[in-house]
N, C-alpha and C positions, 0 to 999 in steps of 0.2 A: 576422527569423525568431524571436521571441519566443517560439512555440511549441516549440520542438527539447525533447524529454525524452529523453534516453539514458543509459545504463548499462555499462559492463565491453563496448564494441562488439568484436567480435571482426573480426580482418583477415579476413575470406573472398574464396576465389579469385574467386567468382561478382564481387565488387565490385571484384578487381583486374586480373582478367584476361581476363573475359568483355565482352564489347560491352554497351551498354544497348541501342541500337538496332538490331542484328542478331544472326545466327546466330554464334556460336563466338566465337573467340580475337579480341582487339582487334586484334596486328599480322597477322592473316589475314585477306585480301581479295584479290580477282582488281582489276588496273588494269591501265593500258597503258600499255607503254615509251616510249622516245625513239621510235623507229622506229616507232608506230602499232599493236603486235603483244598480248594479251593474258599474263600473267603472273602469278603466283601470290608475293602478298608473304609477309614471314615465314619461319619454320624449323619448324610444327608437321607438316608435308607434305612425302614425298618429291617432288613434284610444284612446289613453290614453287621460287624463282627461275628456272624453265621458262618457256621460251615456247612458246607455244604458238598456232603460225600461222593455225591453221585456224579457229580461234576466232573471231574476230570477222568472216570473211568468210561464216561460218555464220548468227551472230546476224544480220548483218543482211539477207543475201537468204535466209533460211529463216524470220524471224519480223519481217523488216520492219522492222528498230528502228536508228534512228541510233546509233552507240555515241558518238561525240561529242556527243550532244546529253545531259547529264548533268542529273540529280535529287537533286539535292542535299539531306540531311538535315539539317533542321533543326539549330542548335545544343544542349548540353544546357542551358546557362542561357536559350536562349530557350525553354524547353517551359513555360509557364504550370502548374505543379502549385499544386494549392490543397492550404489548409493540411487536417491530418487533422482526424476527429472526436474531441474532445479526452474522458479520461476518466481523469482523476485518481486515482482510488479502485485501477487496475488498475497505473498505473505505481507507487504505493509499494507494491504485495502483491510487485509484482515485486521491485522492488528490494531490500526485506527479504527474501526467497528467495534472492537475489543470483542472478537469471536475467536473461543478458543480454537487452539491448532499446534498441530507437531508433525515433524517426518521422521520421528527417533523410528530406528530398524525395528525393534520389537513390537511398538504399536502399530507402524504401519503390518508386521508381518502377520497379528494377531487378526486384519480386518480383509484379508487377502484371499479366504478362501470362506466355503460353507462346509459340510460336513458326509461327504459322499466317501466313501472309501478310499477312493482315487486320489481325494483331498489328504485324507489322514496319512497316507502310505506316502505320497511324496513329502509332506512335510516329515514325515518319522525319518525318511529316507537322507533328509537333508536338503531337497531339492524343491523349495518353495516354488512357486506357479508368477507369473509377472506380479507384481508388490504394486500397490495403491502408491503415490509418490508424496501426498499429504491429508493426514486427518485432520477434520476439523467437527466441532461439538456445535450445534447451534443450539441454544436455550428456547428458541422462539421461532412461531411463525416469522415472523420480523428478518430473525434469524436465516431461516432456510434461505427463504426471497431474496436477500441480499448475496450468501451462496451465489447462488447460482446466476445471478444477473452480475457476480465480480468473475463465474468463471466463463459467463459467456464473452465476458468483455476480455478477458486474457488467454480466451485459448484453449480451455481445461475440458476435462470429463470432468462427468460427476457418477457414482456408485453409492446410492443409498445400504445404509446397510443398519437393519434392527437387532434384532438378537442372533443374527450370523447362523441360521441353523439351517438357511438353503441346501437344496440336494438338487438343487438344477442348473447349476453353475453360474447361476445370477451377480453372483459375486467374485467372479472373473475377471482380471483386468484383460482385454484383448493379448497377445503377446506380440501384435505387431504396432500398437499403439504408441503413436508418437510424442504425442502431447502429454502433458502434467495428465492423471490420474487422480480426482480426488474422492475421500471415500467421507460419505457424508455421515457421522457415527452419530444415531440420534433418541444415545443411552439420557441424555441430558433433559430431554422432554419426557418424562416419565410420569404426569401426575393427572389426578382422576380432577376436571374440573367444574364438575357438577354432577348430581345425579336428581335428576326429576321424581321426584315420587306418585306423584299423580299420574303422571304419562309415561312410567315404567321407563325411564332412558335413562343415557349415562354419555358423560363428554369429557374421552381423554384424549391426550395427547398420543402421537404414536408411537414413541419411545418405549409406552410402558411395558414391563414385560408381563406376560402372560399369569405368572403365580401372585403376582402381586397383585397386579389389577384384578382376579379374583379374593386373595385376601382382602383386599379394602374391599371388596363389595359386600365379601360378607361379613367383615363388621358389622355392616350396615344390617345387616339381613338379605342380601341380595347376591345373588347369583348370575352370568353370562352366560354361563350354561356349556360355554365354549369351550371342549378341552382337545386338544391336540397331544399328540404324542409327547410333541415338544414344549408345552407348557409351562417347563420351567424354565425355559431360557428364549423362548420365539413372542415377537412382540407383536402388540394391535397396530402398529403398521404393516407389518410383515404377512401376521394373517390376512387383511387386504392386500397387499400387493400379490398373495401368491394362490388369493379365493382357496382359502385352506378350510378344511373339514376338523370335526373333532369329535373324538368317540360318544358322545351326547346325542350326534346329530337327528337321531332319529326322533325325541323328545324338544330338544330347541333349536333345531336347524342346522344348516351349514351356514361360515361369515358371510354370506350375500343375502340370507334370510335374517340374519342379525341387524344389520346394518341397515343406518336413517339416514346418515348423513356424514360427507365424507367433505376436509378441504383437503385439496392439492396444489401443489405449489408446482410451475411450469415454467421454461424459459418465456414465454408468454404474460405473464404473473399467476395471480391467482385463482381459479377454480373450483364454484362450488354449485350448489341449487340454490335457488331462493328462499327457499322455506326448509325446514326441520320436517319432514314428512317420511315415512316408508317407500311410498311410491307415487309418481303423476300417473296422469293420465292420457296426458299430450306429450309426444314428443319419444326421440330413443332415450333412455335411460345412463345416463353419465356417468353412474356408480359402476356399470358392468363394464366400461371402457378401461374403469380406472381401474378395477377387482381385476389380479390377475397382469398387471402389466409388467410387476416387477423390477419399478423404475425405469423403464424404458423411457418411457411419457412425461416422468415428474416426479413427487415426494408426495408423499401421505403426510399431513401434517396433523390433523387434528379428526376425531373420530367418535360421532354418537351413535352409541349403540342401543338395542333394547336389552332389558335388566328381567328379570323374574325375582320373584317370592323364594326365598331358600327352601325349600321343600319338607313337607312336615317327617318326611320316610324317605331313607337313603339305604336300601338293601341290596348287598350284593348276591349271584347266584352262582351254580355252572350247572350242566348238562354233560353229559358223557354220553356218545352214540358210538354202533358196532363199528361204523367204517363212515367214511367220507359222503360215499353219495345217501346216507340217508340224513346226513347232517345237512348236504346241501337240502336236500329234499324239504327236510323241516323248515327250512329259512324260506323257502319258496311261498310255502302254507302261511308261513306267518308274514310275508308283506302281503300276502294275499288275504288273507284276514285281519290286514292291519292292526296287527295284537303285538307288537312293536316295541318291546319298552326303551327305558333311556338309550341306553348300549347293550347290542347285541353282536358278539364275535365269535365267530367260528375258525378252529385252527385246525388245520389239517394233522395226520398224524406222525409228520415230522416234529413241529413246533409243539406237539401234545410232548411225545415224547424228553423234546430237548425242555419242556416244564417241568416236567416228573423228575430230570437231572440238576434241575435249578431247587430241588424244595430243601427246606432248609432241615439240618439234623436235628433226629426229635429226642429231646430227653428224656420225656417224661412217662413212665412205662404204659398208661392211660393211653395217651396220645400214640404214641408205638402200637398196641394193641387194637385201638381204633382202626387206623392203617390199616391197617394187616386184613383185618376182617371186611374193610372195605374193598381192598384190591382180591380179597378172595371172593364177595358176594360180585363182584363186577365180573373177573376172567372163570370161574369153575359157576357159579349159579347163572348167572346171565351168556356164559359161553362166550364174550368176547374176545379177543384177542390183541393180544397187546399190538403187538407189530401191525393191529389194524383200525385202531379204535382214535377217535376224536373226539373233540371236547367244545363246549361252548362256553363261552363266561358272560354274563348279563348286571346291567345295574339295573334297579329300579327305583324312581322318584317320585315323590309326588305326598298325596294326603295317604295315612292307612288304610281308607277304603280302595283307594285305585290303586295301590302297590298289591293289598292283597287283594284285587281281582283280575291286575293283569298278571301276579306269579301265578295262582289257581289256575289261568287260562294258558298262559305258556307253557306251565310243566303240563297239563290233560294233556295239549296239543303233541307236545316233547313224547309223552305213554305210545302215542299212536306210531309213531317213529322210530319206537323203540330207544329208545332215549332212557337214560336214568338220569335221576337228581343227583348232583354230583356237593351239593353243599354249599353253603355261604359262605363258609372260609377259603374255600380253594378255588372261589368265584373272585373274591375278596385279595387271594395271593395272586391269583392271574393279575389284577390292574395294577397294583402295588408295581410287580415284576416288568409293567410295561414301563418305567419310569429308569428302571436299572438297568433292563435287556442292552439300552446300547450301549451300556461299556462296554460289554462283551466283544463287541465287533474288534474292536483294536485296544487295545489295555494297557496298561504304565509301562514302561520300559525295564526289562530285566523280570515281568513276573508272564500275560499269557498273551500272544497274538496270532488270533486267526478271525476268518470271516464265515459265516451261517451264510450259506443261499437256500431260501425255504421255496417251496412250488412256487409257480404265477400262472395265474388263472385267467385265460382270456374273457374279457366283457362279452355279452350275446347280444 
C-alpha cells in the first residue's frame, strides 16, 4: 500500500468504537445463547444480557426466516478497496496548515457510506459503494475555510460528514466522479462553547454528537430537548444539515424551532446573520436555506441553540387501543385539543406485536403473574384481540402540576377511545427499545440477519 498519505491521524470513536459494517457499538449485537434463545451482547443497553424468549419464535413464524441459517459478513481484509485518486498538491497544503488527514482503506472505507439498508448489505456483502479518496479532521472554523478554499483551488469534492447516520444517501461518493473525493470528518470539533444562562442558549460546534452534548448540558441543569432516533451517534451539524425532528418534538420543537444561529462555511467564505437572534423581521431567512441542505451549499460549523430547565417530572406512559383506527382517531382529538405531551407515538399492530417479542424474560414470579393478569384483563375483559390491537407510548415533562394534569387529561381522552392505560414501565421499555430496535435490522455476522418492513402511512 504505497499509496497511504497521512498526518497527525487523530484516535476517533467512529474508528474505535463504531462497527464498519453495521449500525452502533462493535460489542452490541443481538446472538443466540446455549439454549437457542435470543440476547442482547454488550453493556451499552439496559436490555443486554436479556434474553429474550419470544424473539426468535416470532422471527421465524411471523417473517419466515430460519434464524440458524446465518449471513455471514464478509471479512474486513477481504473487502477489495481500491486504491484513492491520488493528488499531491492537496496533501502538502494540508500538511503545512498541520490539518489532520489520511487515505488509509479502512478510514476512508468507514466515512463512505450512511446507514440505509442498502448501505449495510453491500458492505456485509463485500461490495463498498465509490470510497471518499482523503479524510481530513479540521479542529476549527479556521480549519474548514481553509478545506475547502485548498480544495477549490486543486480540484476536489468535498462531503461533509458528522456522526455518519444519514439514510438519504448524502454521503455518497457520485460513482462517476472524477476528481479527488474528500470527506470532511468533523468528529474533532465537538465542544459546547458557551452556554447563556439568562438568555437560555448554548454555542457548540457541529461535530458534537448528540448524547453528549446533551450530557454536558445536563450537568449543567439544562436540556435541548432534542432527541432523534439517532442520538447517540447523529451530530448538531448533522441535525441542521438534514432539519431533523426528535421524539420531543411536540414539547420543544423540531431543529429549525431550536435553532438562533448558525455559521457556515462556503466556497464563497463565511456565512452568518449579524445578530444572535431567533428570527428578523426583514428579509428571507438564511437559517432555512442552510436547514436541510445536507452539504450541498457548505459546512455547518458552529451552532447556537436554545437550552431549557431540566424538567422537574420526567414520566413515561403507554395506552393500548382495540385496533389501529381508533388509535389514530385519538391522536386526531388530541392535536386537536392540543393536550400533547413531550412524545406521543403510536405503533401499528405489527411493531406492537414485534414489542411483545422483544420484552425481556421475567423471573420473578410477582412480575410473571402481573403479566399474565394484564394480558388477561386486556384480551378476555376488554375483548380485544391480539392479532388487532395497538399501543401508544408517551413521555411527559415538565413541573408535577403540568405532568399530572396533562396525563389526567390524556388518559380521560384515551377512556373515550377505548384506550386502556398500559403502564409506565412498558411506556418506559417502549423508548429504551428505540435506542436498541436498530440492530435488529442487520446484526454481527455468524448470529441474526434480516430486515422489519412495518406499514407507511401516507400524509393527508
Amino acid at each position: 500500500m504505497n499509496y497511504l498519505k497521512e498526518h497527525n491521524v487523530p484516535q476517533s470513536y467512529r474508528d474505535q468504537v463504531l462497527k464498519w459494517n453495521g449500525w452502533g457499538y462493535v460489542n452490541s449485537y443481538f446472538k443466540l445463547n446455549e439454549d437457542g434463545h435470543v440476547v442482547m451482547t454488550g453493556n451499552k443497553y439496559d436490555m443486554a444480557g436479556h434474553v429474550m424468549p419470544n424473539l426468535r419464535p416470532w422471527i421465524e413464524e411471523k417473517l419466515g426466516v430460519a434464524v440458524d441459517y446465518t449471513t455471514p459478513s464478509k471479512k474486513l481484509s477481504e473487502v477489495e478497496i481500491p486504491p484513492p485518486v491520488e493528488n499531491d498538491e492537496i496533501h502538502d497544503e494540508l500538511k503545512n496548515a498541520n490539518i489532520s488527514f489520511s487515505n488509509a482503506p479502512r478510514i476512508r472505507l468507514m466515512r463512505a457510506h450512511g446507514h440505509t439498508v442498502h448501505d449495510i448489505l453491500h458492505l456485509r456483502d463485500g461490495h463498498p459503494p465509490r470510497l471518499p479518496d482523503l479524510v481530513v479532521w479540521p479542529r476549527s472554523e479556521q480549519d474548514v475555510q481553509k478545506i475547502i478554499d485548498l480544495a477549490m483551488s486543486t480540484n476536489c469534492a468535498i462531503i461533509p460528514i458528522g456522526g455518519g447516520t444519514s439514510v438519504s444517501n448524502a454521503l455518497q461518493c457520485p460513482e462517476t466522479e472524477k476528481r479527488a473525493v474528500i470527506s470532511m470528518d468533523m468528529a474533532l470539533m465537538d465542544k459546547i462553547l458557551w452556554i447563556d444562562k439568562e438568555n437560555l442558549t448554548c454555542r457548540a460546534q457541529a461535530g458534537i454528537i448528540g448524547q453528549s452534548l446533551e450530557r454536558q448540558l445536563n450537568a449543567k441543569g439544562y436540556t435541548c430537548g432534542h432527541e432523534p432516533d439517532s442520538i447517540e451517534f447523529s451530530s448538531l451539524g448533522g441535525w441542521i444539515s438534514t432539519r431533523a425532528s426528535g421524539m420531543k418534538k411536540n414539547k420543544y420543537g423540531n431543529i429549525e424551532d431550536l435553532v438562533v444561529h448558525i455559521n457556515f462555511a462556503t466556497a464563497k467564505g463565511m456565512i452568518h446573520k449579524q445578530c444572535q437572534v431567533p428570527r428578523m423581521s426583514s428579509g428571507p431567512d438564511l437559517h432555512h436555506i442552510i436547514m436541510g441542505s445536507e452539504g450541498t451549499l457548505g459546512v455547518v460549523t458552529e451552532v447556537t441553540i436554545k437550552i431549557f430547565p431540566l424538567p422537574e417530572v420526567k414520566r413515561y406512559g403507554s395506552l393500548v387501543f382495540p385496533d389501529f383506527a381508533h388509535g389514530v382517531a385519538f391522536f386526531r382529538e388530541v392535536a386537536r385539543q392540543r393536550i400533547q405531551p413531550a412524545s406521543l407515538r403510536l405503533v401499528d399492530n405489527e411493531q406492537f406485536i414485534m414489542g411483545q417479542a422483544l420484552k425481556l424474560e421475567v423471573n420473578s414470579y410477582w412480575a410473571a403473574l402481573k403479566s399474565s393478569l394484564s394480558r388477561l384483563y386486556i384480551t378476555k375483559w376488554k375483548g380485544f384481540h391480539i392479532d388487532e390491537m395497538c399501543a401508544a407510548t408517551c413521555v411527559f415533562e415538565g413541573s408535577l402540576d403540568e405532568v399530572n394534569n396533562e396525563e389526567r387529561r390524556l388518559y380521560a381522552l384515551a377512556e373515550e377511545y377505548n384506550g386502556v392505560v398500559g403502564g409506565e414501565e412498558n411506556g418506559r421499555y417502549g423508548y429504551r427499545l428505540t435506542l436498541a430496535i436498530a440492530y435488529l435490522r442487520v446484526s454481527r455476522p455468524n448470529t441474526i440477519c434480516f430486515i422489519v418492513f412495518f406499514h407507511f402511512f401516507p400524509h393527508r
